[in-house]
N, CA, C and O of each residue as an XYZ file, in Angstrom:
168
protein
N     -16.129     -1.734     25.681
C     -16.314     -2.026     24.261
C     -16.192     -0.739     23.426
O     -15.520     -0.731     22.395
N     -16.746      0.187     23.808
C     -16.392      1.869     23.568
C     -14.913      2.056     22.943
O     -14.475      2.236     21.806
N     -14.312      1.919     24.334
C     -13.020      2.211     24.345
C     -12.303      1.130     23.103
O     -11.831      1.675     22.106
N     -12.272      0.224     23.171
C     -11.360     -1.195     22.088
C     -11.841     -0.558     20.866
O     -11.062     -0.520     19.914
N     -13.969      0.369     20.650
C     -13.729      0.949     18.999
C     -13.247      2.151     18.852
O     -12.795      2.370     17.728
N     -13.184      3.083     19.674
C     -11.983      4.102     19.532
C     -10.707      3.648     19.477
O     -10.078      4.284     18.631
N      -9.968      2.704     20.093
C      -8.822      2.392     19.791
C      -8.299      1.697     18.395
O      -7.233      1.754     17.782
N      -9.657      0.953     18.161
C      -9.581      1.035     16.518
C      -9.522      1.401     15.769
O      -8.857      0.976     14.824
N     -10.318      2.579     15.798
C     -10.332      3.900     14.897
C      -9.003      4.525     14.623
O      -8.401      4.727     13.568
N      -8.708      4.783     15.912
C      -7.120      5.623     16.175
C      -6.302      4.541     15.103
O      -5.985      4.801     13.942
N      -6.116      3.567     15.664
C      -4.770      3.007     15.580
C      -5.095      2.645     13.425
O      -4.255      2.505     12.537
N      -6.571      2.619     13.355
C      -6.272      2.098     11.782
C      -6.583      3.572     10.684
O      -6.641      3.503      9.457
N      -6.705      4.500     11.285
C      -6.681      5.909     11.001
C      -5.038      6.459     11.054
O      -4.777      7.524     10.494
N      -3.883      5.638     11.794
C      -2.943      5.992     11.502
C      -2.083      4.824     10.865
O      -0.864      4.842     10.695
N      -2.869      3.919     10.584
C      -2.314      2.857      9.700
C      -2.345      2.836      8.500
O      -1.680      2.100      7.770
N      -3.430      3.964      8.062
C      -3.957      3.800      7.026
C      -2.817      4.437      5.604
O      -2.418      3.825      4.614
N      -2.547      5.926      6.058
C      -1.155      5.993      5.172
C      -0.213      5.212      4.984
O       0.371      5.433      3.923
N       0.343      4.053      5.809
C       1.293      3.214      5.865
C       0.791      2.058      5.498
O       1.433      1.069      5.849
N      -0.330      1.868      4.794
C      -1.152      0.575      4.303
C      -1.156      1.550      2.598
O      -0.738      0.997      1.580
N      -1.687      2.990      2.585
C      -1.717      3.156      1.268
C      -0.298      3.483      0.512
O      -0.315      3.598     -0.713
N       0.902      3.632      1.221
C       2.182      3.698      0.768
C       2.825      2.749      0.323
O       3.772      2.714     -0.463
N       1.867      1.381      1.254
C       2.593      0.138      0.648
C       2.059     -0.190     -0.533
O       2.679     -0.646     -1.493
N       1.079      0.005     -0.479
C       0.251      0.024     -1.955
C       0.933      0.418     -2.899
O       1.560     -0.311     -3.667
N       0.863      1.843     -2.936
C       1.662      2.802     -4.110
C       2.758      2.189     -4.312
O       2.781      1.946     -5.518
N       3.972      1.676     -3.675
C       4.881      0.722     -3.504
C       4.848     -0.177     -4.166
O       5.725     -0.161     -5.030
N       4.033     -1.246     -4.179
C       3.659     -1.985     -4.796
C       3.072     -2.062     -6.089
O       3.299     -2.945     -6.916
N       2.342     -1.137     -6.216
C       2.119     -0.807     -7.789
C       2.772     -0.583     -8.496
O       2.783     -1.074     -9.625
N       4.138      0.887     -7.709
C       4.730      0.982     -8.791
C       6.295      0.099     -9.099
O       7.213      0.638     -9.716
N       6.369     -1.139     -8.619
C       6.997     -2.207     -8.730
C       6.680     -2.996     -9.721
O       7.407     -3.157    -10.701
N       5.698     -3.491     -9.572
C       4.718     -3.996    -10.555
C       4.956     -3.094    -11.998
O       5.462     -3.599    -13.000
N       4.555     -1.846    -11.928
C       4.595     -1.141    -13.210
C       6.084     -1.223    -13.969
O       6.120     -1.436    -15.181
N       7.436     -1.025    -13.112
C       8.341     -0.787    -13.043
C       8.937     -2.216    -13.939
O       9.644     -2.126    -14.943
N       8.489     -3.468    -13.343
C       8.794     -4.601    -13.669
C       8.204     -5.312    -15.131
O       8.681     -6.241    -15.782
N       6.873     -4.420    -15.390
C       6.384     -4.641    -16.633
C       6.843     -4.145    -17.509
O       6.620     -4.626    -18.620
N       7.652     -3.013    -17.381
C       8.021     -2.211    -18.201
C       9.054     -2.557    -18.694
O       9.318     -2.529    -19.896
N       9.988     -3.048    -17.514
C      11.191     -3.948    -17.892
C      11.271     -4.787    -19.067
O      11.994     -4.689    -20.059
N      10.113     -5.889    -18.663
C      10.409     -6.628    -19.322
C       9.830     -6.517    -20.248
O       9.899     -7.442    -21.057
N       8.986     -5.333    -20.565
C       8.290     -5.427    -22.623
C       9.444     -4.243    -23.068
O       9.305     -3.944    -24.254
N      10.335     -3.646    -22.520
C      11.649     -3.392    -23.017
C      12.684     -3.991    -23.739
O      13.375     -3.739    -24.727
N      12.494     -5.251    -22.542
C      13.538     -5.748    -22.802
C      13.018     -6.980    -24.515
O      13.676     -7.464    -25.436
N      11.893     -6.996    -24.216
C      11.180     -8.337    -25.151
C      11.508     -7.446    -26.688
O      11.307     -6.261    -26.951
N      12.224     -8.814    -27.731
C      12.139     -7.971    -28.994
C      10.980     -7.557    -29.452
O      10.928     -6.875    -30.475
């Protein structure tokens, strides 16, 4: 049981940049897309 929460640790300690990139990703899509369209709006 030790071992499965160290392997948790590990594996979501190196997930974790690639969970907050998708994020940032995602936000700035979102931002990107709002922007669009109150551009584009007369």
């Amino acid at each position: 049981m030790l071992l499965l929460s160290s392997d948790f640790t590990a594996v979501s300690s190196k997930a974790f940049p690639i969970v907050f990139l998708i994020t940032i990703v995602s936000v700035s899509n979102a931002l990107i897309t709002a922007l669009t369209a109150f551009s584009h709006s007369p």
